[in-house]
C-alpha angles and dihedrals in degrees: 000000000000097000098047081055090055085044093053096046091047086055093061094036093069089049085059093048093047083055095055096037096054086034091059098033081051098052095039086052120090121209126287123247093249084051083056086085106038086043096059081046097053088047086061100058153274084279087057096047090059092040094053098046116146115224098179101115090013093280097165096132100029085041098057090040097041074061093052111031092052095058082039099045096152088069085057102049091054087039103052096032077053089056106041082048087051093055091042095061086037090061088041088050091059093046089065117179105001131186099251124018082228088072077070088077089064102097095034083055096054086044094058101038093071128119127283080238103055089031086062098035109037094020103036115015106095088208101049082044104057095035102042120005101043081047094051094040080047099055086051098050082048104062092028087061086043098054094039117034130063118250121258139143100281091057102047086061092045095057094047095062095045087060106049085049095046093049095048095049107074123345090227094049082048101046087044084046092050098045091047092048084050093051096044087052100043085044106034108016115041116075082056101059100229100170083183083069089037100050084046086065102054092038086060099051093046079056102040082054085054098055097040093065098046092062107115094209092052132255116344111291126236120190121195100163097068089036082102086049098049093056089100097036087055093050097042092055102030103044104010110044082054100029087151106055079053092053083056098044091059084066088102093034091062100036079058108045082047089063098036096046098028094113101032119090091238107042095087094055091045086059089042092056094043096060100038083058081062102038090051087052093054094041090056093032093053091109085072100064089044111090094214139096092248097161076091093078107009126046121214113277110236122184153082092329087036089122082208093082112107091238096066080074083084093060102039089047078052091048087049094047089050095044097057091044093052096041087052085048105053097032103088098170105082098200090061085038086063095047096046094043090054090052085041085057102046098042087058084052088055089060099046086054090051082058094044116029119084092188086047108140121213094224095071084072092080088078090064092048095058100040084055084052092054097038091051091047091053097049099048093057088043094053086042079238109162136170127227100277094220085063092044095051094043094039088062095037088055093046089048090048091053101049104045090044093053095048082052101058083039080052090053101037084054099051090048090053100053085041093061088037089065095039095061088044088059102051078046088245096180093198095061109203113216118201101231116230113242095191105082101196094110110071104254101337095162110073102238103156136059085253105046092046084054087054091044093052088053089048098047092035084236103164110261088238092061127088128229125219123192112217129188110219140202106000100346082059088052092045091050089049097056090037092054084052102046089054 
């Protein structure tokens, strides 16, 4: 009794702790370069925010908060910390009773082992957040409330609400919403009757209408043609860009094949060559978990093991296929079977999407990521599956450590930059140069592009008729140097 006590406090513990960590990374963290622009437009005014909604995708809602909560970033930081640390003690709820409360730090560890990439533009970006991650969080509290609480009042309300956010966020995030609350009734639902699931229904297509035609570029676009095309698009950005978040999601698949080939000669070499095909992905997508802008010194590696080819579509249809059968396989309570199976489908739409939409975002992959994260932390405590928790408890230290400690250097290299900026306004220096930001762990947050350099006057208050410069320093700025003379 005492130690599932201890269990249970530690559990709550680490809530707690993913509250403060994102709270703090949040805070240390400036804007992104796609917030520049939002940011100029919430320091004008409620009035402003409406007027400059985006409609493209369908953003109302998104559009209206990416405005806000900009100007406002301190909202955002508590909200989305509140939310992260929401999903955190969710995953941790499914896992029940575990064998160690350090299996607790399993879903704060998946959370944190992402890509640069996906850290500055799903975790950090304002933008990307609002837009595309809250949405997506959002979408998983919503059918795990739904599978799990009794219906009142309270959570009718609440569902509602989630709904009508999630919809007007992003069209692809609310056709995928709509379709899995269509499946979930017609699966799950119907042969009880339950007119709340069913008004739901209704209420989200008169939504998703709604936000069809206030698209400004016209009804959702589907492109077939370039389908063939997108293959490695879909494969760079899916499984590349978070190879290791795969890795760890053929956890099951491995656990699976194991029981299924153990007796069999070949069973042994078929799991070999599965995970090489992976080792040799994380071995030649490495660049994309160092915060650094490391195209200075290394080119990008392009050959036979490049994931990007449009061959390696045969292994990672295989690696779906495998996973969903593993993850049915392992999963004996069917209430958490269904939950997991609705993220599992919609996840598969998202990627279909990624093939045939030509207005897909990248940002709409995050749900995939963190239905890969629950799933793993259920499994594992279904397959009484655990990790040395010496490993465990230095792996998430080291990752904590990394991570505040990088937000702090981006907090001091942006300080010193506005500080120089203002400097140079104020000895009226008409070519501003701007120290560029090594850490890339903020989503452009160095102004490379005629747009961007327009946002970043208006952010910084630089007169239109000056011109802007982005320099390396210390020893980026010697790298860049002998970089710019070999070539």
């Amino acid at each position: 009794m005492k130690e599932k006590i201890e269990k249970i406090d530690y559990k709550y513990k680490i809530t707690i702790f993913t509250f403060i960590l994102f709270l703090i990374i949040e805070v240390l963290s400036p804007i992104s370069g796609d917030d520049w622009k939002s940011y100029v437009i919430g320091k004008s005014g409620l009035v402003e925010c409406f007027k400059n909604i985006s409609f493209r995708d369908g953003r109302i809602i998104s559009g209206f908060l990416v405005n806000f909560l900009s100007y406002n970033k301190i909202l955002f930081d508590i909200s989305f910390a509140f939310l992260i640390s929401r999903f955190v003690k969710m995953c941790n709820d499914l896992q029940g009773d575990v064998k160690t409360k350090y299996c607790y730090l399993y879903p704060l560890i998946g959370i944190l082992v992402v890509s640069s990439f996906m850290f500055s533009y799903n975790y950090v970006s304002i933008t990307s957040t609002v837009t595309y991650t809250i949405p997506a969080l959002l979408f998983i509290f919503y059918f795990y409330d739904l599978n799990n609480s009794e219906t009142n009042v309270y959570k009718i309300i609440k569902r509602f609400l989630i709904s009508t956010y999630i919809i007007f966020s992003s069209i692809h995030m609310a056709i995928i919403f709509f379709i899995a609350n269509l499946v979930y009734f017609v699966l799950f639902s119907l042969k009880k009757k339950n007119i709340i699931n069913f008004s739901l229904i209704i209420y989200n297509f008169i939504l998703l209408l709604i936000s069809f035609f206030n698209l400004e570029n016209g009804l959702f676009v589907m492109d077939f043609n370039n389908s063939l095309g997108n293959i490695s698009y879909m494969i760079e950005n899916v499984f590349s860009k978070n190879i290791v978040l795969i890795i760890i999601g053929s956890i099951p698949i491995n656990l699976f094949l194991s029981e299924k080939l153990n007796n069999k000669t070949y069973g042994r070499v078929v799991i070999v060559l599965f995970d090489i095909i992976l080792a040799f992905s994380l071995s030649y997508n490495f660049f994309n978990y160092i915060p650094f802008n490391i195209n200075l010194v290394l080119k990008k590696y392009s050959g036979i093991f490049a994931t990007e080819n449009w061959y390696y579509v045969f292994y990672f249809l295989t690696y779906i296929i495998l996973y969903f059968i593993s993850v049915n396989y392992y999963l004996k309570n069917n209430k958490i079977k269904k939950y997991i199976n609705i993220l599992n489908i919609s996840s598969i739409l998202m990627l279909i999407f990624t093939l045939c939409s030509s207005t897909f975002d990248l940002g709409n992959i995050v749900l995939i990521m963190f239905s890969i994260i629950i799933t793993v932390c259920i499994i594992t405590k279904e397959t009484n599956m655990g990790v040395h928790v010496k490993i465990i408890r230095a792996l998430a230290f080291l990752l904590v450590l990394f991570y505040v400690s990088s937000f702090a250097v981006i907090k001091y290299i942006d300080v010193k930059r506005e500080e120089y900026i203002k400097e140079q306004l104020n000895d009226n220096v008409t070519n501003i140069e701007v120290k560029a930001n090594p850490v890339y762990l903020v989503w452009r947050h160095n102004p490379t592009d005629y747009f961007q350099h327009n946002d970043f006057k208006n952010y910084y208050e630089i007169p239109e008729k000056d011109t802007i410069e982005v320099k390396y320093f210390g020893v980026f700025e010697k790298i860049e140097r002998i970089v710019k003379d070999d070539k």
